[in-house]
N, C-alpha and C positions, 0 to 999 in steps of 0.2 A: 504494500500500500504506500501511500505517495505521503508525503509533509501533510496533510489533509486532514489525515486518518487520527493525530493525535490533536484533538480540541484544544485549546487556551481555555476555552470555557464549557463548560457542559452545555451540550444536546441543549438539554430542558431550557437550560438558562439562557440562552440566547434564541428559542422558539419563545419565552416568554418577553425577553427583552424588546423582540421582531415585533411582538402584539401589542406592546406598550407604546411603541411607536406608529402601529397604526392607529390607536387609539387617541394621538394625540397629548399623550402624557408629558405632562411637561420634565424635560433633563432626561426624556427613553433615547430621544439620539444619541444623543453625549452618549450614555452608560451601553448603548450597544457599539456605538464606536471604539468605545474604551473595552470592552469586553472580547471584540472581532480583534484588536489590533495587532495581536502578537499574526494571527494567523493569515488577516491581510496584507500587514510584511511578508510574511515568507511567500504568500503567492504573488505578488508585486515584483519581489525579488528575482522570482524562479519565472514571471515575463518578460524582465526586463533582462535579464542575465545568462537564460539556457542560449545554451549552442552559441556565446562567445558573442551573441548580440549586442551591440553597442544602440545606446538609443540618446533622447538628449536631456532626459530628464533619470533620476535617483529613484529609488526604491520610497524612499520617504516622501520626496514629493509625489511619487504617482497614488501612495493611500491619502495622502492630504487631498489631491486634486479627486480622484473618485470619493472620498467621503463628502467635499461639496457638493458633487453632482449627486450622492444620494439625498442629501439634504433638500436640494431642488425637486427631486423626484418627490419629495414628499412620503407616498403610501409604499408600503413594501409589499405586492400582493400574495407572497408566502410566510408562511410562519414555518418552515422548514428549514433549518441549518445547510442543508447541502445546495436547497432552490437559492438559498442568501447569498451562498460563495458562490454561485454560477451564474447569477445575476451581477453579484461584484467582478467576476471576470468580464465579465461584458461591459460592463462601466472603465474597469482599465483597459480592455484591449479601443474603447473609444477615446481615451484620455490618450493613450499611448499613438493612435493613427492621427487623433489632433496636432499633438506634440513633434511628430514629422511633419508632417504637411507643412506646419508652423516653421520649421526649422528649413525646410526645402524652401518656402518663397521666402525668407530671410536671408535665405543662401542665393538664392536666383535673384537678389536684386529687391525683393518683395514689389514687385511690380515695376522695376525701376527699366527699362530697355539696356540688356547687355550691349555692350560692345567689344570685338576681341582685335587685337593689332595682328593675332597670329594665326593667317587663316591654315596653317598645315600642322595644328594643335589636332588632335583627334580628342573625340569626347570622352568626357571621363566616365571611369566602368562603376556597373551601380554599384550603390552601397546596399548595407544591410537594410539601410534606412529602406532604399528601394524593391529591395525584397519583401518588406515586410507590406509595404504598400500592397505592391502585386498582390501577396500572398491574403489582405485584407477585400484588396476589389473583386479576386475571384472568390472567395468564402461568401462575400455579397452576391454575385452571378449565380454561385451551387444555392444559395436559400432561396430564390426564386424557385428555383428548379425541384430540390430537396430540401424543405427546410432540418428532417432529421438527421440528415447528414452532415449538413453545415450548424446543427445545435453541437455534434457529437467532436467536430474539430474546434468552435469554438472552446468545446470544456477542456478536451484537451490540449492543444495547442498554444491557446490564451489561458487558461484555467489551469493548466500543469493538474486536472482528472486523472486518476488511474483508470484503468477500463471498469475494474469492482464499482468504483465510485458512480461513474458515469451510467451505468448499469443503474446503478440504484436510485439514482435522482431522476432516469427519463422509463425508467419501469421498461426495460430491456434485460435481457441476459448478457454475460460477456460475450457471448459468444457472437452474437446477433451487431454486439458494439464493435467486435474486432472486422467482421466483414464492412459495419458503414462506414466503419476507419480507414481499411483498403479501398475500398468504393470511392468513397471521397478522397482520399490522396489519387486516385487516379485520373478522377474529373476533375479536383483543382490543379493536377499537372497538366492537363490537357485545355485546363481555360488558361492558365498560364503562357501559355505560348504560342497562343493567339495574338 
């Protein structure tokens, strides 16, 4: 099982904390932010960091930035521990596709018109940053198409899921998640290179 698997805080206590916040209760955000946070680090971490990825923001600042935008979101519509983290991966893997994009038109000028003295420069080769884009636009093209497919790379992908996990949050067997796993790795390689 994956970093996941061991809770900062109980099951219960943070399905109650989730209902406290939908409820409206005053200081339930705070106390579920404060309660996730060990465990929203380490998934921040393990998006920001697997496979040698360089991105332009920290580990800390992408739970800061996803914990405003659950505050924006307001309702949280599960009270389920493992809907909460797969929902929060969704929330960083959008903080994390804002944060390039951000970083590419700052880089390209933020709308300024290039100019180069050196027309026998060849273009420069993409980055991670640009991968991960791709790897973003076609996950958007497979939900159209699948959206179980592109839940199931979302969780793992962005959500650092073990298949068990993933399994048990979309009411799948592993077995059933290891096929939309291969399935969808083969149609986002194949929207990729379009």
């Amino acid at each position: 099982m994956s970093e996941l698997s061991t809770p900062s805080a109980p099951p219960t206590a943070l399905g109650e904390l989730i209902q406290r916040v939908n409820a409206n209760e005053p200081g339930a955000q705070e106390a579920l932010f404060s309660a996730a946070y060990p465990e929203l680090r380490k998934l921040a971490h393990s998006r920001l960091f697997d496979g040698g990825r360089s991105t332009v923001m920290n580990t800390t600042a992408l739970v800061h930035e996803s914990y405003l935008r659950f505050i924006k979101g307001g309702r949280l519509y599960s009270e389920e521990r493992r809907a909460f983290f797969a929902y929060a991966s969704q929330v960083m893997r959008s903080v994390i596709i804002d944060a390039v994009r951000e970083s590419q038109a700052q880089r390209r000028g933020g709308g300024l018109t290039m100019l180069t003295l050196d027309t026998s420069r060849p273009d420069s080769l993409p980055s991670a940053e640009d991968d991960l884009l791709r790897v973003h636009e076609a996950l958007h093209a497979l939900a159209q198409a699948e959206p179980r497919l592109a839940k199931v790379v979302e969780m793992r992908y962005f959500g650092g899921y073990s298949e068990t996990e993933i399994g048990e949050t979309l009411d799948l067997t592993e077995r059933t998640v290891r096929r939309d796993w291969e399935k969808a790795r083969l149609l986002l390689s194949a929207l990729m290179e379009i």
